[in-house]
C-alpha positions in Angstrom: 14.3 -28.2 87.5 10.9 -27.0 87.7 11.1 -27.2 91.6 13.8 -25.1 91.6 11.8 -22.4 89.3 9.1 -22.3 91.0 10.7 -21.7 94.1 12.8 -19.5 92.5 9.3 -17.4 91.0 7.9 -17.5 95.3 11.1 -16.2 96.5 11.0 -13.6 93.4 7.1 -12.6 94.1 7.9 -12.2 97.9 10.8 -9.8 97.5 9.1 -8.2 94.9 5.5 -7.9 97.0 4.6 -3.8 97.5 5.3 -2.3 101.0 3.1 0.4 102.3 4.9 3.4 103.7 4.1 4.9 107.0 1.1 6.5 107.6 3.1 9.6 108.9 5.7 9.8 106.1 4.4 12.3 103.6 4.6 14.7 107.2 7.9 13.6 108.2 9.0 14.2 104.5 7.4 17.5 104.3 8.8 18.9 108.0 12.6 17.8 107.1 12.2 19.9 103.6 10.8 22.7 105.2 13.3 22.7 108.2 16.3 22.1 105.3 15.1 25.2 103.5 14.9 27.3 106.5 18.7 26.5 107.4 19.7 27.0 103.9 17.8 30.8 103.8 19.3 31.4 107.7 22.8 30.7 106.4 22.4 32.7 103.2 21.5 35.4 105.3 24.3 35.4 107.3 26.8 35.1 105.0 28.0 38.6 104.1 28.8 40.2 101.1 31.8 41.8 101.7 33.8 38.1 102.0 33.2 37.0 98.2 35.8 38.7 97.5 37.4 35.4 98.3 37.0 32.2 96.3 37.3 30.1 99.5 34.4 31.4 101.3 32.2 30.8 98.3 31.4 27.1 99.1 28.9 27.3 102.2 26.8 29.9 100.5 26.9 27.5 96.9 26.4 24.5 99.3 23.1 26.4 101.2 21.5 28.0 97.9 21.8 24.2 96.5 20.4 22.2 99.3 18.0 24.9 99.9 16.7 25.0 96.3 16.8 21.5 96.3 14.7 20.9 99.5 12.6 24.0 97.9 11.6 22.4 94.8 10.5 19.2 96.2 8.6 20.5 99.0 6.3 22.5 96.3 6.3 19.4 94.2 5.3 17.1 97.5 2.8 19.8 98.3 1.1 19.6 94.7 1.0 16.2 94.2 -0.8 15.6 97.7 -3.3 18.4 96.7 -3.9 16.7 93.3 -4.2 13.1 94.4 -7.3 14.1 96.3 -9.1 15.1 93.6 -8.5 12.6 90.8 -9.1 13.2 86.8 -12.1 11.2 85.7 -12.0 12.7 81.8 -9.8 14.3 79.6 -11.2 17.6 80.3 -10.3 16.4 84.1 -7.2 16.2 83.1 -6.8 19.6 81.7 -8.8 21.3 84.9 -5.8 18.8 87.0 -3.1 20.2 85.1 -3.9 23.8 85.3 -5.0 23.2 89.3 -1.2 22.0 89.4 0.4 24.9 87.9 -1.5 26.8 90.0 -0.4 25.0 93.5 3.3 24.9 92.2 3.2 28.6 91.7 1.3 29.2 95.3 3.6 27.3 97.1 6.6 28.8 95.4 5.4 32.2 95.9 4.7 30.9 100.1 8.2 29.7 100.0 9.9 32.5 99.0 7.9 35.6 100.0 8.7 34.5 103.5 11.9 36.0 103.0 
């Protein structure tokens, strides 16, 4: 019985052992947001107004501004996080100066994304 548990805890602390990710995933991540947001924004621009009139043509634009917001919102949130884990909080005050630093690269990159178009 206790062979069996501790083989049990090996196999258990093996599958359970931390992977690193790729070097060149943060990049890889970033680049399919950004091109997912770009085909969202070229299909929103495309559609045409005149053709709501129609509930049927409404699901490509709902589909686009979805995916797009989506892709959107976690490409500012990938872009703050990888600013902010350069420059770690030592102190509480640290913290505060992070925080605001976080807002501040949230609202930059928002504005980036969207005054583009």
């Amino acid at each position: 019985m206790t062979e069996a548990a501790t083989n049990f805890e090996g196999l258990l602390r093996e599958a359970l052992a931390p992977v690193e990710p790729p070097e060149d995933l943060a990049e890889r991540l970033e680049g399919t947001l950004l091109s997912i947001t770009e085909m969202a924004a070229d299909e929103l621009e495309a559609w045409e107004l005149s053709s709501m009139r129609d509930p049927r043509n409404w699901a490509r634009p709902a589909a686009a501004l979805v995916a797009g917001g989506a892709a959107a919102t976690a490409l500012v949130v990938l872009r703050a996080r990888h600013r902010a884990a350069a420059h770690p909080p030592r102190s509480i005050a640290g913290v505060r100066r992070a925080a605001g630093r976080t807002l501040e690269d949230l609202e930059r990159e928002t504005r980036r994304l969207l005054g583009d178009r």
